[in-house]
GUSERO-522690 format. One record per residue (C-alpha): residue in three letters; chain; x, y, z; residue number from 0. Coordinates in nm, 2 decimals, padded with zeros to 4 digits. Each point is the difference from the previous one (the first is absolute). Layout:
# GUSERO-522690
site code: Ala | unit: A | x: X | y: Y | z: Z | pos: NUM
...
END
This chain:
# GUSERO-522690
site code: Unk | unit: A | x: 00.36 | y: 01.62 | z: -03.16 | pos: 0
site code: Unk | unit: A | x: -00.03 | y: 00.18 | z: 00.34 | pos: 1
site code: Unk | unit: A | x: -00.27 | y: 00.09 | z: 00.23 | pos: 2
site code: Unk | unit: A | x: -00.04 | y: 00.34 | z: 00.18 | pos: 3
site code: Unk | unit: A | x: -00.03 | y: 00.01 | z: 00.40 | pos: 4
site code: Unk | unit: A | x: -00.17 | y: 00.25 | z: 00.14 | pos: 5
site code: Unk | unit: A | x: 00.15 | y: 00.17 | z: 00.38 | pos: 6
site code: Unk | unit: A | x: -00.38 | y: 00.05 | z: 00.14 | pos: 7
site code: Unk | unit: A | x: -00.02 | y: -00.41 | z: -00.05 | pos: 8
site code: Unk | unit: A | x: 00.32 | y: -00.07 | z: 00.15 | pos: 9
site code: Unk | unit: A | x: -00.08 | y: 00.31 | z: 00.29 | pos: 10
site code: Unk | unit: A | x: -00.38 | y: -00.20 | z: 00.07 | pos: 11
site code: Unk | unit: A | x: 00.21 | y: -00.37 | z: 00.04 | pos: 12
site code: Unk | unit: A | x: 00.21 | y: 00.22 | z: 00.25 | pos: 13
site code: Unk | unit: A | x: -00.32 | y: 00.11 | z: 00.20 | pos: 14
site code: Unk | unit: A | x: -00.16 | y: -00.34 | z: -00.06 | pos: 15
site code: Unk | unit: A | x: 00.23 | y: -00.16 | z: 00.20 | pos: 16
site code: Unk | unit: A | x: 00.02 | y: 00.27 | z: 00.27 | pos: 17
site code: Unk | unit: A | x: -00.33 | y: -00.07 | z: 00.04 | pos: 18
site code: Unk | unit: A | x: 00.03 | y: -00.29 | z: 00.17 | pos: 19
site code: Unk | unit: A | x: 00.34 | y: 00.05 | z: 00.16 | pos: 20
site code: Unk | unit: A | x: -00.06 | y: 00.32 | z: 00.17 | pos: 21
site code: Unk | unit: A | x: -00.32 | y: -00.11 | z: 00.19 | pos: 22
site code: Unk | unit: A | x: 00.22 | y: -00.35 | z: 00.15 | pos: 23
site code: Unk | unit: A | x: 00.22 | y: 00.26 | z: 00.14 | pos: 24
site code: Unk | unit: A | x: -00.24 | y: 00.16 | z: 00.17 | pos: 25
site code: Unk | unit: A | x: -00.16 | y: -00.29 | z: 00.10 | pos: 26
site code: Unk | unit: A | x: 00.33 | y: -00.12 | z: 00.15 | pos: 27
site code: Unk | unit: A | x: 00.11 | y: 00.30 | z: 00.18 | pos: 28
site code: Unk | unit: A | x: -00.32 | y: 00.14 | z: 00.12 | pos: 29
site code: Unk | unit: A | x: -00.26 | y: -00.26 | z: -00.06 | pos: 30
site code: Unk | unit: A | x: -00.18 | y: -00.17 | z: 00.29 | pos: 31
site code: Unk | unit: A | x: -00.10 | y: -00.34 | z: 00.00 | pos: 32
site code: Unk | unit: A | x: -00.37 | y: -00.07 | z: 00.12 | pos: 33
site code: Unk | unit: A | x: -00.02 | y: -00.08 | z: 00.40 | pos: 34
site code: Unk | unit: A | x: -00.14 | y: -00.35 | z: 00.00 | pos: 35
site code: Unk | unit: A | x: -00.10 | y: -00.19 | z: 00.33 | pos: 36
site code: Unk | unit: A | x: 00.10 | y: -00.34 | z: 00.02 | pos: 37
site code: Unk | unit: A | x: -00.07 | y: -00.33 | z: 00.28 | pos: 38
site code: Unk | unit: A | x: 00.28 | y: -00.12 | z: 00.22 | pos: 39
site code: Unk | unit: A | x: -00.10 | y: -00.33 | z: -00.08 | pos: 40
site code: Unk | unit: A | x: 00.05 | y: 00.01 | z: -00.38 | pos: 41
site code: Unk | unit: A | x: 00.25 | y: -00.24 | z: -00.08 | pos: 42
site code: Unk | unit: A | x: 00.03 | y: 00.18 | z: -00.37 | pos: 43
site code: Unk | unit: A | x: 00.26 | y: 00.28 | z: 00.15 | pos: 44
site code: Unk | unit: A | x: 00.15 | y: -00.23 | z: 00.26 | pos: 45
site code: Unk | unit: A | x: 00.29 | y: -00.09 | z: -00.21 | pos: 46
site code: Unk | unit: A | x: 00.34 | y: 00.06 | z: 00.13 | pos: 47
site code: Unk | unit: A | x: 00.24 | y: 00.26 | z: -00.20 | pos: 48
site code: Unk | unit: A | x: 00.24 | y: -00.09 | z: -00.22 | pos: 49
site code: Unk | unit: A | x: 00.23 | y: 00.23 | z: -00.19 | pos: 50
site code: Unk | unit: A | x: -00.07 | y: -00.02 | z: -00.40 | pos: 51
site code: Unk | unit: A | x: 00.15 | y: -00.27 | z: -00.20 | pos: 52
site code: Unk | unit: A | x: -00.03 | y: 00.23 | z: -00.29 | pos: 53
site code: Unk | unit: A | x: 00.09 | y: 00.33 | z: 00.11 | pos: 54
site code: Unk | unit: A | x: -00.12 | y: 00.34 | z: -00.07 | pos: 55
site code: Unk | unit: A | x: 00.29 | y: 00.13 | z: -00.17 | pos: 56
site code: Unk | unit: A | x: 00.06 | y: -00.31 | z: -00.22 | pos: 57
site code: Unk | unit: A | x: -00.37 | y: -00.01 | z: -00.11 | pos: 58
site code: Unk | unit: A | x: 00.07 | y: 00.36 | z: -00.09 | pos: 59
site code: Unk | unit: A | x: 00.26 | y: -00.10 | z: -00.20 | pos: 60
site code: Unk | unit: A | x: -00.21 | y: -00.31 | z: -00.17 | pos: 61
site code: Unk | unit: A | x: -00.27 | y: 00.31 | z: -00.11 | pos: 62
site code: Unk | unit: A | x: 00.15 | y: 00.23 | z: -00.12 | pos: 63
site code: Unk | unit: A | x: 00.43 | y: -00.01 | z: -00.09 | pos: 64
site code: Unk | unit: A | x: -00.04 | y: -00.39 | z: -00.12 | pos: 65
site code: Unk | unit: A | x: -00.35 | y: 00.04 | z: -00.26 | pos: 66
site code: Unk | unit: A | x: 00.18 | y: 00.30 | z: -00.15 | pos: 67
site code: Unk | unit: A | x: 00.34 | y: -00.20 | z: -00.05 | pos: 68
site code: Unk | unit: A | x: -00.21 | y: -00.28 | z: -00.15 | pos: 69
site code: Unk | unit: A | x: -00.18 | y: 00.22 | z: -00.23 | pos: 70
site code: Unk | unit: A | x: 00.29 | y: 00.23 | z: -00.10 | pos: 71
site code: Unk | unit: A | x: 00.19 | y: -00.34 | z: -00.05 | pos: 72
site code: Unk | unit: A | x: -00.27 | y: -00.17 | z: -00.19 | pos: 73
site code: Unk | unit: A | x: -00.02 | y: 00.29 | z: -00.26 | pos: 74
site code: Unk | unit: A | x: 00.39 | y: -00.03 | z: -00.07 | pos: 75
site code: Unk | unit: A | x: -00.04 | y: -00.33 | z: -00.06 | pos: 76
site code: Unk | unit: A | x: -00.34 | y: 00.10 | z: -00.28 | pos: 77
site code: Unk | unit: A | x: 00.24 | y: 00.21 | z: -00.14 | pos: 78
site code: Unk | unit: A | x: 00.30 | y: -00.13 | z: -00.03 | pos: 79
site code: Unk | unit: A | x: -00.17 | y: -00.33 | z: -00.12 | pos: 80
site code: Unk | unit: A | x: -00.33 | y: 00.04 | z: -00.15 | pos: 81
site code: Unk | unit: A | x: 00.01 | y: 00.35 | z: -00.05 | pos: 82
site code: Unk | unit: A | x: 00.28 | y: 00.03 | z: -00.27 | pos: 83
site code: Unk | unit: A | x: -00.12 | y: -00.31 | z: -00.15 | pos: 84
site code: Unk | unit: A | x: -00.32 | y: 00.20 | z: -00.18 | pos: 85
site code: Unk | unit: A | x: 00.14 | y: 00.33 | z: -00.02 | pos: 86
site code: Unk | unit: A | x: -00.24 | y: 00.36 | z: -00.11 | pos: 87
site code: Unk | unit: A | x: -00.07 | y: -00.02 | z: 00.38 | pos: 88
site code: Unk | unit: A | x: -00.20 | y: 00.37 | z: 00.06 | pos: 89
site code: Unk | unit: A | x: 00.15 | y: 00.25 | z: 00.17 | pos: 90
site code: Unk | unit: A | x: -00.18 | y: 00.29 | z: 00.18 | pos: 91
site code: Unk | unit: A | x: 00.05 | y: 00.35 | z: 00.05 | pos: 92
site code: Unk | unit: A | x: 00.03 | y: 00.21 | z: 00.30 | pos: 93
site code: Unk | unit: A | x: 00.00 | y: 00.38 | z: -00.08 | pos: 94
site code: Unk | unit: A | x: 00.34 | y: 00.04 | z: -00.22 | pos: 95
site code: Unk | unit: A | x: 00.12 | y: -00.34 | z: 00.11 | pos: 96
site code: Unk | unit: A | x: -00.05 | y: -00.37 | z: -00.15 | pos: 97
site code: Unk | unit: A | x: -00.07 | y: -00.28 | z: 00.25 | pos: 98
site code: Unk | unit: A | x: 00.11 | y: -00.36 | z: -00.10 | pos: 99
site code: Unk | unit: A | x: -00.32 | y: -00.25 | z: 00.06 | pos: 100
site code: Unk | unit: A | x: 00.19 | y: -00.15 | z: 00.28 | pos: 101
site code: Unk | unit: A | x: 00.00 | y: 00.28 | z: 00.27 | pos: 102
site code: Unk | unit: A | x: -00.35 | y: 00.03 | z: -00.09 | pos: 103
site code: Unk | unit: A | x: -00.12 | y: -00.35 | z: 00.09 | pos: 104
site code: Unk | unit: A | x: 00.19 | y: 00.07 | z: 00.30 | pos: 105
site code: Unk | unit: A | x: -00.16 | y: 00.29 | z: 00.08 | pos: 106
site code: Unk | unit: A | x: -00.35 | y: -00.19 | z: -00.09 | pos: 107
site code: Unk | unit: A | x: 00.11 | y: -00.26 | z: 00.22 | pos: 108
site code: Unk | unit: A | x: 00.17 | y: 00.09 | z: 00.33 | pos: 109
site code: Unk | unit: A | x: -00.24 | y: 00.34 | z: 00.00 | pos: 110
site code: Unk | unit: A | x: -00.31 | y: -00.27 | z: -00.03 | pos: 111
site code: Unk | unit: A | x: 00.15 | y: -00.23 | z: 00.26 | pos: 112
site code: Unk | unit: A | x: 00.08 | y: 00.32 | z: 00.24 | pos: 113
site code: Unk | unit: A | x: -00.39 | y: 00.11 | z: -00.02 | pos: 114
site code: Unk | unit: A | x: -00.14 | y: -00.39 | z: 00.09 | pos: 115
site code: Unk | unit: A | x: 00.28 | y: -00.01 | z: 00.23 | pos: 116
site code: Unk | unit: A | x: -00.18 | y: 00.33 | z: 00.20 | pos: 117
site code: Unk | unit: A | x: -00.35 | y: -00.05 | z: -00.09 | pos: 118
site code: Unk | unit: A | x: 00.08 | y: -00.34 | z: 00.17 | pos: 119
site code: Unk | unit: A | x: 00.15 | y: 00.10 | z: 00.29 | pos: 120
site code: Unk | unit: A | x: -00.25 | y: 00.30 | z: 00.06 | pos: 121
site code: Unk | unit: A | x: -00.28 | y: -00.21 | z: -00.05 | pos: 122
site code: Unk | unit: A | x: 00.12 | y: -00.23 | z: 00.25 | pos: 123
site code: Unk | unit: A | x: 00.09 | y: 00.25 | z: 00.25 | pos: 124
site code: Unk | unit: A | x: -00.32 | y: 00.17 | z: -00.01 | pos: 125
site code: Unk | unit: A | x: -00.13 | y: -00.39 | z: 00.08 | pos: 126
site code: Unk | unit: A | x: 00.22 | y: -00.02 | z: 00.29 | pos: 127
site code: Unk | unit: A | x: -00.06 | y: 00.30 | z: 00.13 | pos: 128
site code: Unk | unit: A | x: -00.36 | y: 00.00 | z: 00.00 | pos: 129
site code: Unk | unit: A | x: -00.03 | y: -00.31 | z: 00.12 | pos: 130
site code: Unk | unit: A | x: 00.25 | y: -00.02 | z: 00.25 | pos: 131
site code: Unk | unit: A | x: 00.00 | y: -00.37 | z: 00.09 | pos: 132
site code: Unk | unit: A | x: 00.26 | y: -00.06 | z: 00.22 | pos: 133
site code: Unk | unit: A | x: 00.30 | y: -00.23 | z: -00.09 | pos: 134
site code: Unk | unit: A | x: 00.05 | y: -00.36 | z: 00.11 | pos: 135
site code: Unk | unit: A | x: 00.27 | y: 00.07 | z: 00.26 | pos: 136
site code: Unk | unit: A | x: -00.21 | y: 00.30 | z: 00.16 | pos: 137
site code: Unk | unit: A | x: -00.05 | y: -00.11 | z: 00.32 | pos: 138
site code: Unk | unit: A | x: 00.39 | y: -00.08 | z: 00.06 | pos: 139
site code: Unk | unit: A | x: 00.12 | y: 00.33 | z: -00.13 | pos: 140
site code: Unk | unit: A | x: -00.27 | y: 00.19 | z: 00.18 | pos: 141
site code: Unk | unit: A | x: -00.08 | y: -00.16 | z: 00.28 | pos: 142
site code: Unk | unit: A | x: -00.30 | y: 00.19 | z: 00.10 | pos: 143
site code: Unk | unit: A | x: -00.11 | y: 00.05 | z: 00.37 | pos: 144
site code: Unk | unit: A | x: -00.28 | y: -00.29 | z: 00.01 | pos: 145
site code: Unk | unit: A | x: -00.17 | y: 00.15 | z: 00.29 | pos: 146
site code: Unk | unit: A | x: -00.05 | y: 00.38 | z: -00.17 | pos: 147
site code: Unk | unit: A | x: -00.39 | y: -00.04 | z: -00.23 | pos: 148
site code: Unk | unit: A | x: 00.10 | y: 00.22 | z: -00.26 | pos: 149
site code: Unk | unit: A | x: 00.28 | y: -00.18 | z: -00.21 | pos: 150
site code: Unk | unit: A | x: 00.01 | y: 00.11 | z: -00.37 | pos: 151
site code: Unk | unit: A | x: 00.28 | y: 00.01 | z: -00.27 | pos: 152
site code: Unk | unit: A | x: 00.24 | y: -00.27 | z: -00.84 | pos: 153
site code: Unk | unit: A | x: 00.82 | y: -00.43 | z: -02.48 | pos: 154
site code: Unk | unit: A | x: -00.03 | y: -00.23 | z: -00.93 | pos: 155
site code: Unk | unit: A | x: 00.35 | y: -00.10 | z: 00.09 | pos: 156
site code: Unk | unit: A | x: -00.12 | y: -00.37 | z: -00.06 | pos: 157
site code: Unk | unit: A | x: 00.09 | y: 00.05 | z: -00.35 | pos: 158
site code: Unk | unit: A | x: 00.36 | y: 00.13 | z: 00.04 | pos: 159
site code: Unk | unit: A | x: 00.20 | y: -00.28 | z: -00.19 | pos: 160
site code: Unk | unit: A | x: 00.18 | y: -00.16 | z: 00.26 | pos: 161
site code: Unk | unit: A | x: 00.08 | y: -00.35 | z: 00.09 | pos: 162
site code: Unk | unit: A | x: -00.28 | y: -00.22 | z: 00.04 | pos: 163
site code: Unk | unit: A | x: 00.01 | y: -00.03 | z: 00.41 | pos: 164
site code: Unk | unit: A | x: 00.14 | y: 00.32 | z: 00.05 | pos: 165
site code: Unk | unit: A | x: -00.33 | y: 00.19 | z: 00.02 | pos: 166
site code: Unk | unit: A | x: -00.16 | y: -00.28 | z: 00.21 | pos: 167
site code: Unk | unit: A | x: 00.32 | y: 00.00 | z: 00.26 | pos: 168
site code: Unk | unit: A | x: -00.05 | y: 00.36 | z: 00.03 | pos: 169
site code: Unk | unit: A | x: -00.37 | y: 00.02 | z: 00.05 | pos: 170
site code: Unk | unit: A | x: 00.01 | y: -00.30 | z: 00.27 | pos: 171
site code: Unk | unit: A | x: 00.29 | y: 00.20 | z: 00.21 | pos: 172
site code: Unk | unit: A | x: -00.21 | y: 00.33 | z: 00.02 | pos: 173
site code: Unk | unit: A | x: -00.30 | y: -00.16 | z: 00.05 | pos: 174
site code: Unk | unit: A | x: 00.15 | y: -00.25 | z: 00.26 | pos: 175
site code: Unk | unit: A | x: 00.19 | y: 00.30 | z: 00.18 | pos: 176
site code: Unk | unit: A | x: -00.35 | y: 00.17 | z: 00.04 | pos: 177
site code: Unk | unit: A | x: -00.19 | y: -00.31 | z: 00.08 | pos: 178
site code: Unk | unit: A | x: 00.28 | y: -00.04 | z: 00.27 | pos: 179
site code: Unk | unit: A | x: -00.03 | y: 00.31 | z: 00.18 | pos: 180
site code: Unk | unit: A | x: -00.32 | y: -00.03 | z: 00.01 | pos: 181
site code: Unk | unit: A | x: 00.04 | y: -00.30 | z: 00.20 | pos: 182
site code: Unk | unit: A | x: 00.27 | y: 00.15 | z: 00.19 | pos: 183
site code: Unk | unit: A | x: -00.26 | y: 00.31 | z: 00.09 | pos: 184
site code: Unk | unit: A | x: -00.23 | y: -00.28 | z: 00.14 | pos: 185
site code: Unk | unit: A | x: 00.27 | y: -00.19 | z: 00.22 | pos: 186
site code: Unk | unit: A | x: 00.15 | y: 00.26 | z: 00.14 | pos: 187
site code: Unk | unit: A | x: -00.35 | y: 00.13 | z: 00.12 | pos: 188
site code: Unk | unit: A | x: 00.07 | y: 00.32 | z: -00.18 | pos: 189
site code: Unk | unit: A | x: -00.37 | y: 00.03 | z: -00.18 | pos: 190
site code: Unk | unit: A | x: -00.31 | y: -00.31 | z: 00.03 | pos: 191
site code: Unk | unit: A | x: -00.03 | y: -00.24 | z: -00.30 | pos: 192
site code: Unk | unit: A | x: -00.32 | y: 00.19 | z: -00.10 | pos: 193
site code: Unk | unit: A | x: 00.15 | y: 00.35 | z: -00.03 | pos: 194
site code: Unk | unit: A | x: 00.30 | y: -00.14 | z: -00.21 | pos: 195
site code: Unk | unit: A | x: -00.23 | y: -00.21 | z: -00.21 | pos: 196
site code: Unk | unit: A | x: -00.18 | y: 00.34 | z: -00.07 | pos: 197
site code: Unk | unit: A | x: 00.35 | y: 00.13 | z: -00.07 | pos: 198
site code: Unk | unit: A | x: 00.10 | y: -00.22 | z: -00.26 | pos: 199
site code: Unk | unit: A | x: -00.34 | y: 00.01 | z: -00.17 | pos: 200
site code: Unk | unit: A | x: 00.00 | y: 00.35 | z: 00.00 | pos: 201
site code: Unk | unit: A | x: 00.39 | y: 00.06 | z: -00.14 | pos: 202
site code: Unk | unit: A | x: -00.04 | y: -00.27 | z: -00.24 | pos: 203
site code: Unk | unit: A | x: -00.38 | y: 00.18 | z: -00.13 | pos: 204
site code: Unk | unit: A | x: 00.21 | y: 00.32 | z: -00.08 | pos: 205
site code: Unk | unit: A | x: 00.34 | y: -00.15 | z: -00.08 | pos: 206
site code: Unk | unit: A | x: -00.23 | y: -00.16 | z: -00.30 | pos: 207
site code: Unk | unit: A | x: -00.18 | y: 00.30 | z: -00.08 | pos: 208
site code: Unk | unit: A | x: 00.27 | y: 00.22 | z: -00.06 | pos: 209
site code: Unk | unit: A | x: 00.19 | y: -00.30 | z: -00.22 | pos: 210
site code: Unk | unit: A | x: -00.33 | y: -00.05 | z: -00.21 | pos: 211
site code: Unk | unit: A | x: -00.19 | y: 00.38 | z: -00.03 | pos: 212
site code: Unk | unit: A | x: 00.27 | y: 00.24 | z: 00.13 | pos: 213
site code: Unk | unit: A | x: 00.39 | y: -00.08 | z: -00.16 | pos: 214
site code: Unk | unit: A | x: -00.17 | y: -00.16 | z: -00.33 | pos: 215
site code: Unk | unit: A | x: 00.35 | y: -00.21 | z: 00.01 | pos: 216
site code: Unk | unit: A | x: -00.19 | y: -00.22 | z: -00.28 | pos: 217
site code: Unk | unit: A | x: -00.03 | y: 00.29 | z: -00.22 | pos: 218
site code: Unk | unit: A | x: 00.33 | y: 00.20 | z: 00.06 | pos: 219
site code: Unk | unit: A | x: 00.18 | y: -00.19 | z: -00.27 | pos: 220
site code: Unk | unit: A | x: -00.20 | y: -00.15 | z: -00.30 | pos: 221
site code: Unk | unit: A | x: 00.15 | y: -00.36 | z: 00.15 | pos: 222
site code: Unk | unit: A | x: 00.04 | y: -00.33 | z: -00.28 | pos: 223
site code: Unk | unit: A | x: -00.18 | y: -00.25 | z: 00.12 | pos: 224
site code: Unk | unit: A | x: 00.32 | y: -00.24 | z: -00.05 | pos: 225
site code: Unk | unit: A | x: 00.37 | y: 00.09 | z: 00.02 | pos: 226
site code: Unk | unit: A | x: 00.14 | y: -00.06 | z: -00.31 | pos: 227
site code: Unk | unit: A | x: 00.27 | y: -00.35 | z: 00.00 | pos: 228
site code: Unk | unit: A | x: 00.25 | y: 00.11 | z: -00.30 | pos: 229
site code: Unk | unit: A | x: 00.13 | y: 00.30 | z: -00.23 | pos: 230
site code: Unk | unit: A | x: -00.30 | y: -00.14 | z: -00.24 | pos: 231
site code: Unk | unit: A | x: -00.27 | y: 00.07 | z: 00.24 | pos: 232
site code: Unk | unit: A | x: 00.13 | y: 00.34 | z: 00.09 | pos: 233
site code: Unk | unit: A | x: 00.02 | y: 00.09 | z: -00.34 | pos: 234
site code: Unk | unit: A | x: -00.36 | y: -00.14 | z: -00.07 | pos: 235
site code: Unk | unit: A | x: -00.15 | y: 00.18 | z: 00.30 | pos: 236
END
């Protein structure tokens, strides 16, 4: 049984996420953050700086080339293990040629990770630069003249039959790696504790709304609710 994909969908998933990349370009190259006055005396931007613990690069790296390697990896593993186990597994069709169900949940699910990844980051960039509250270590980058008055300046997988703390190991390393640069964003007076509380709030809001509403990972295979323990259960199942 296989299931025809249209172009125009896969063409409006391709402006979808152009959506929201194009404008943080824009908003990086020519955007202007909002000129905000500030008191000499405000010991919230007094903090010395500190080159990043975590740097930009590597966080780079943590966003976008390691949650794809997880993902593409993860879906070997479905198929080489799970996968083959329940066989008549629906295939799709593309114009003349036939998709296996494995490039399109990767499709579904790095192309659904890419557009929360950009509606994330432009939403928080439009935050940033609107409000343009100035960083923790302002005053020792800037150092402003005091005496001049006008001083102004911002991822279903659960069920995956795998060893029983495998999943749990996992989830506590990518959630302890993004709980610790948080931190790390905090101590070395890159952002205040507020703005990256926001952060996290905000990420993990659409990080759980495009697992739940927008990849449909629970319905992309029609998942047994228990992995079958012999030859006799397959069978049976």
């Amino acid at each position: 049984m296989s299931k025809t994909i249209s172009i125009p969908h896969i063409v409006c998933d391709i402006l979808l996420l152009l959506c929201f990349g194009i404008p943080i370009i824009i908003l990086k190259k020519w955007g202007t953050p909002h000129k905000r006055g500030f008191y000499c005396n405000d010991e919230t931007i007094r903090y010395p700086y500190r080159d990043s613990t975590v740097s930009s690069q590597l966080l780079l790296i943590l966003t976008l080339p390691l949650p794809i390697l997880l993902i593409f990896t993860t879906e070997i593993i479905r198929v080489t293990i799970w996968a083959s186990k329940i066989g008549n597994v629906q295939s799709f069709r593309l114009g003349r040629f036939m998709l296996p169900h494995f490039i399109i949940r990767l499709y579904t699910i790095i192309g659904c990770y890419l557009v929360g990844l950009c509606f994330e980051s432009l939403l928080t960039n439009i935050a940033k630069y609107t409000i343009g509250r100035h960083r923790p270590h302002f005053m020792d980058v800037c150092r402003p003249n005091v005496g001049y008055q006008e001083l102004y300046f911002r991822m279903s997988l659960s069920r995956m039959p795998t060893p029983r703390l495998v999943l749990p190991a996992i989830h506590f390393v990518l959630i302890g790696g993004a709980f610790y640069i948080a931190l790390t964003r905090v101590s070395d007076y890159k952002h205040h504790w507020s703005d990256v509380l926001a952060g996290i709030v905000i990420g993990s809001l659409i990080g759980i709304s495009v697992a739940l509403f927008t990849t449909n990972l629970i319905k992309l295979y029609e998942t047994p609710t228990s992995l079958p323990l012999n030859k006799h259960d397959l069978n049976h199942r």
